[in-house]
C-alpha positions in Angstrom: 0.0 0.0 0.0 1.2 3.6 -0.7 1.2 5.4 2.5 -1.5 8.0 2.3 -0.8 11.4 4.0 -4.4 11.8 4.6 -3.5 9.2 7.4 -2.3 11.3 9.8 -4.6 13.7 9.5 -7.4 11.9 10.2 -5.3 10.5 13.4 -5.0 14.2 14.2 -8.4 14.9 14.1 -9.4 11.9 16.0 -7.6 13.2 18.9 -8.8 16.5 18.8 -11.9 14.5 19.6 -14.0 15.4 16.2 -15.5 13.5 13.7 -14.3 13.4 10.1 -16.1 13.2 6.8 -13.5 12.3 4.4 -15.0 13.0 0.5 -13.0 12.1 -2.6 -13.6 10.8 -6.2 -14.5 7.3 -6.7 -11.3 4.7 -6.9 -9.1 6.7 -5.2 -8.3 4.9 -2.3 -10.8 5.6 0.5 -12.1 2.0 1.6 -8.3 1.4 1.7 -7.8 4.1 3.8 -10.6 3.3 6.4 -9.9 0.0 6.3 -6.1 0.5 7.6 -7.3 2.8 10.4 -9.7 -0.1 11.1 -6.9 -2.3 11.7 -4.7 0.4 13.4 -7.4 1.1 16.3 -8.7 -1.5 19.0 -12.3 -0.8 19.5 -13.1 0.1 15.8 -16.2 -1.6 13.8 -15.9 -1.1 9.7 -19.6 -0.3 8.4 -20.0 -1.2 4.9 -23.0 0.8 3.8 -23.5 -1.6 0.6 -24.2 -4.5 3.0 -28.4 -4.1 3.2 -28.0 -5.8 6.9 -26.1 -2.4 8.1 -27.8 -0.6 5.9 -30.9 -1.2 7.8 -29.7 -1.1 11.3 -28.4 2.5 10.5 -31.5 4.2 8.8 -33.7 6.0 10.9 -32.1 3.7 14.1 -32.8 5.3 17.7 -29.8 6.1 20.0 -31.1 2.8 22.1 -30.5 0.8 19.1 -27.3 2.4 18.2 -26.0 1.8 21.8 -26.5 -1.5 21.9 -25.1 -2.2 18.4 -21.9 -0.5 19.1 -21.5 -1.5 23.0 -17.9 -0.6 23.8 -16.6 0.3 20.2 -14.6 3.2 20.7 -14.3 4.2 16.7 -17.5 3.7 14.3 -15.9 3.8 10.3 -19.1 4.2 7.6 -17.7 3.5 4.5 -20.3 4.3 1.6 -22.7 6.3 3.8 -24.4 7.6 1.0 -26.3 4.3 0.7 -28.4 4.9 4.2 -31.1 7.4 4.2 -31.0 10.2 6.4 -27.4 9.2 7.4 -26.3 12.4 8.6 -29.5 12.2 11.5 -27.9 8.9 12.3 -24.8 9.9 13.1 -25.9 13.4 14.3 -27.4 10.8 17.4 -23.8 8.9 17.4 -21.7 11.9 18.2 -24.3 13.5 20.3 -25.7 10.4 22.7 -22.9 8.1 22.8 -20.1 10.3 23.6 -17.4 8.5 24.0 -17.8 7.3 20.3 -15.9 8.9 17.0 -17.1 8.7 13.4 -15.1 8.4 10.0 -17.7 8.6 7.5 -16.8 8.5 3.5 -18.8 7.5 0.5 -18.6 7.3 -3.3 -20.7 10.0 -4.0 -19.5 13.1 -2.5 -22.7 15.0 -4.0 -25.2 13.2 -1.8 -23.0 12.5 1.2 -22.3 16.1 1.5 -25.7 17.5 0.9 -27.4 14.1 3.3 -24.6 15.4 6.4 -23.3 19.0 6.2 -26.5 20.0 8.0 -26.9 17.9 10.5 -23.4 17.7 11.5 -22.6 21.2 11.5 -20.0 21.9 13.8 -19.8 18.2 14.5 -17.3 17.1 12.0 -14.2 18.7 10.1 -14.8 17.6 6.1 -11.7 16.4 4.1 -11.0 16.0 0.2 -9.1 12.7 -1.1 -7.6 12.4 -4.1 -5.5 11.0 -6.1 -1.8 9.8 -5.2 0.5 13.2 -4.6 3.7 14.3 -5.6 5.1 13.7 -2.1 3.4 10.0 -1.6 4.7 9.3 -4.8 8.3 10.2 -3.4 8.0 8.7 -0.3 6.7 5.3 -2.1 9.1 5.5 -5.1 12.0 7.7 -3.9 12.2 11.1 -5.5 10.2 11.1 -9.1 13.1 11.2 -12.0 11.9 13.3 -15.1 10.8 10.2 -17.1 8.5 9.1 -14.3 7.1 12.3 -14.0 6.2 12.1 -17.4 4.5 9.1 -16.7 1.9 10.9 -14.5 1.7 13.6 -16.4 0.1 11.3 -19.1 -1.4 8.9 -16.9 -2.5 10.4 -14.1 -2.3 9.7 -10.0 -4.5 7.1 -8.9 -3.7 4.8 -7.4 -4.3 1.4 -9.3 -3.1 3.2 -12.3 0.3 3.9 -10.7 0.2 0.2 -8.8 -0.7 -1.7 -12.4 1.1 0.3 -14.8 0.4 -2.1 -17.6 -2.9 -1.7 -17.7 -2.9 2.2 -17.0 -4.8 2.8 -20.5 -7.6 0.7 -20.3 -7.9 1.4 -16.3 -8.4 4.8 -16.8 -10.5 4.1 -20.1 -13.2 2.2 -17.5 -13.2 4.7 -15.0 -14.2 7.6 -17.6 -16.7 5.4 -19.0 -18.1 3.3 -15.7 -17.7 5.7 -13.0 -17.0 9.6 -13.7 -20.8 10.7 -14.4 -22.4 8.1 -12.2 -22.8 10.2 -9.0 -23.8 13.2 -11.5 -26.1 11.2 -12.7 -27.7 9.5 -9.4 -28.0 12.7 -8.1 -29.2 14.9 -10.3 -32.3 14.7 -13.4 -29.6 15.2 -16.0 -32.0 15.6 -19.1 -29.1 15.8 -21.5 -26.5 13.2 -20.7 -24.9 13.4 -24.6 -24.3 17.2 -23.4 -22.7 16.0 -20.0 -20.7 13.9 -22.2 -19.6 17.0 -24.4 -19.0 20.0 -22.2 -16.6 17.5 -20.5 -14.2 17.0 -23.7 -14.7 20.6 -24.4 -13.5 21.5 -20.9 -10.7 18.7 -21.5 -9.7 20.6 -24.3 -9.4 24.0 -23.3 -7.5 23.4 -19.6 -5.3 26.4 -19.4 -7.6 28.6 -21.2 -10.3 31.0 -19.5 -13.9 29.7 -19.9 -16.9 31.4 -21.6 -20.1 30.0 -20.7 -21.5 31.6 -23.2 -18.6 30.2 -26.1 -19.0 26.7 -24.6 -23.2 27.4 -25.2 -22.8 28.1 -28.2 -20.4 25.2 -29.4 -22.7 23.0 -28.1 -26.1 23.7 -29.0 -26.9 24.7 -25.6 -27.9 28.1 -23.5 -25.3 29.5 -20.5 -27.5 28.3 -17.7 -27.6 25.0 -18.2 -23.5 24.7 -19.1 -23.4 26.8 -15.5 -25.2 24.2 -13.7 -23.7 21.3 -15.5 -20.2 22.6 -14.7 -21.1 22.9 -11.3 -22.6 18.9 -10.8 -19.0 18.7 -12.5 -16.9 20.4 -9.8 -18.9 18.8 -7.1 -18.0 15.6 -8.3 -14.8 16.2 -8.4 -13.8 15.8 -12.1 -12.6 19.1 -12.3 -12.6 22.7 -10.5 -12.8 26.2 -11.2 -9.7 29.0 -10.8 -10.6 32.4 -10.5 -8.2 34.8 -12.1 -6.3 37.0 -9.7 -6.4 40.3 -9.3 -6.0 42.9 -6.3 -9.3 44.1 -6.6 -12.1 41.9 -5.5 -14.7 42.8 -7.3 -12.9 42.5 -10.5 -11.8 39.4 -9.7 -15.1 38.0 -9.4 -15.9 39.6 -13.1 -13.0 38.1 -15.1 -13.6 34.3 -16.2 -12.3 31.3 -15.1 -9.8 28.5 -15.9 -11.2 24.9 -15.6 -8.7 22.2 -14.7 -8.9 18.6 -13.7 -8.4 16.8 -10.6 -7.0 14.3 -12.7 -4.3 14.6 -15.5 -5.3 10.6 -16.8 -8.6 11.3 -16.7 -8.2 14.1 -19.2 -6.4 12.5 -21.1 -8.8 9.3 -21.3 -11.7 11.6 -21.8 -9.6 13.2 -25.3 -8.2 9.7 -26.3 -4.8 11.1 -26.4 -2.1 8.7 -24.3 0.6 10.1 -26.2 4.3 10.9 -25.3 4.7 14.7 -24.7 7.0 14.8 -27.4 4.7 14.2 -30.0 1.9 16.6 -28.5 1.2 20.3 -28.7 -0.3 20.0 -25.3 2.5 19.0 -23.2 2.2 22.9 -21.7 -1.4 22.4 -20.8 -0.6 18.6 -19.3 2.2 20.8 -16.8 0.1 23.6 -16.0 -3.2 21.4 -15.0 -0.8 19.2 -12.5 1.1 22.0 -11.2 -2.4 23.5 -10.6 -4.0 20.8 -8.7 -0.7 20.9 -6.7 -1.4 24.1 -5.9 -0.7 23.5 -2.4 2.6 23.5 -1.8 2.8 21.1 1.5 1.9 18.6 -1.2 5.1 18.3 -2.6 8.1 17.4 -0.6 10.4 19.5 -3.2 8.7 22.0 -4.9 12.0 23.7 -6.1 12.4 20.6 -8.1 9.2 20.1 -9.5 9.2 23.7 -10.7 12.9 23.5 -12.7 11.7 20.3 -14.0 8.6 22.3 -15.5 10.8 25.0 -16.3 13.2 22.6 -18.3 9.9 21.8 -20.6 
């Protein structure tokens, strides 16, 4: 296993004495996660939400029932949460009747967990963002990335069974866009036009690094700003990709000027704009640096960012 920084963080929280509601993308590594700090605490229970058994006990379960369930369990880990309705109420009651109880929750779809818990919760939990494999994991796993490797992940992409089964990285990433990337869009949300969905995304995939017209992107496909506004956003809350605002020192202008829309995931863009080729023999090997420098944005990420900036700058 790849150690995962997110780890320790969790750990920290824990002992803070909060709850944590860790959100991600699908395949990148959460069960795996949960299921370490399963193993790592005594008194810990692993609740797997697609199991219709546990899915019952937790919906709409009174504190009586949940105290008798749990007994002396000292950690409660949900794992697909999204599954059980009216989850956050559920473990609203956890962290409020049984206090000497603390929750990890996660779940696939970070649309309806989010939504199903922030409410409830408030104040209750501190929320956390996995994603992919990062620079410094990678480093920590592999040693400090060499160019070539870097390379690799710029065409590629971070997660993680793509980096653990190389040989398949092309046809792993190929099932993921097709299989799992609109699927909590879709649950979620009536999404009338799924052929649009389909669309803005390669459009998007094809202009990372530029700024972003709603109206430009309405009219290349067919459609009217509002609903490539609102599409965008399912988009972002998904996690498939994320708006930058430009920067400027006043505020108000910032807010004015358009965006750039990056990914979260350089393979995924890739896979979505069928182009797995080496960056010598692109014209977007530019646009493959800036979108992963990007989503490395924060710096703590990387363990030398020095580096990974004179190997852009070498490009």
């Amino acid at each position: 296993m790849i150690g995962r920084l997110v780890i320790n963080r969790i750990e920290n929280i824990l002992a803070s004495g909060k709850s944590v509601l860790l959100l991600g993308p699908r395949q990148v590594g959460k069960t795996t996660v949960l299921m370490h700090l399963q193993e790592s605490y005594s008194g810990s229970v692993f609740l797997d939400c697609d199991e219709p058994d546990v899915r019952s006990l937790l919906t709409d379960a009174s504190s009586s029932t949940l105290r008798n369930f749990l007994g002396s369990q000292k950690i409660v880990i949900i794992d697909e949460a999204q599954r059980v309705k009216n989850i956050g109420l559920t473990i609203k009651l956890i962290i409020d009747k049984l206090k000497d109880i603390k929750v990890i929750v996660s779940g696939s779809s970070a649309l309806e967990l989010s939504s199903d818990i922030n409410e409830p919760l408030t104040g209750r939990k501190i929320e956390m963002v996995m994603s992919g494999i990062s620079y410094q994991e990678m480093c920590d796993h592999h040693g400090m990335m060499e160019e070539r490797a870097l390379e690799t992940r710029l065409r590629y992409g971070m997660y993680p069974e793509v980096i653990t089964h190389p040989e398949r990285s092309e046809i792993l990433l190929r099932e993921l866009t097709t299989g799992y990337l609109y699927k909590d869009v879709f649950n979620y949300q009536d999404v009338r036009k799924p052929e649009l969905l389909h669309n803005l995304t390669e459009a998007l995939a094809r202009q990372v690094g530029s700024e972003v017209s709603y109206n430009e992107l309405a009219q290349l496909l067919a459609s009217d700003p509002a609903t490539i506004g609102r599409y965008i956003d399912l988009l972002e809350k998904s996690m498939v990709v994320f708006r930058l605002r430009s920067f400027s020192r006043n505020l108000r202008n910032e807010l004015k000027k358009s965006r750039k829309i990056y990914f979260y995931d350089n393979g995924i863009r890739n896979a979505i704009i069928g182009d797995f080729r080496p960056l010598s023999l692109r014209n977007d090997a530019g646009v493959l640096w800036e979108n992963y420098m990007v989503k490395g944005k924060n710096k703590n990420e990387f363990k030398s960012w020095s580096i990974l900036q004179s190997i852009f700058l070498a490009y």
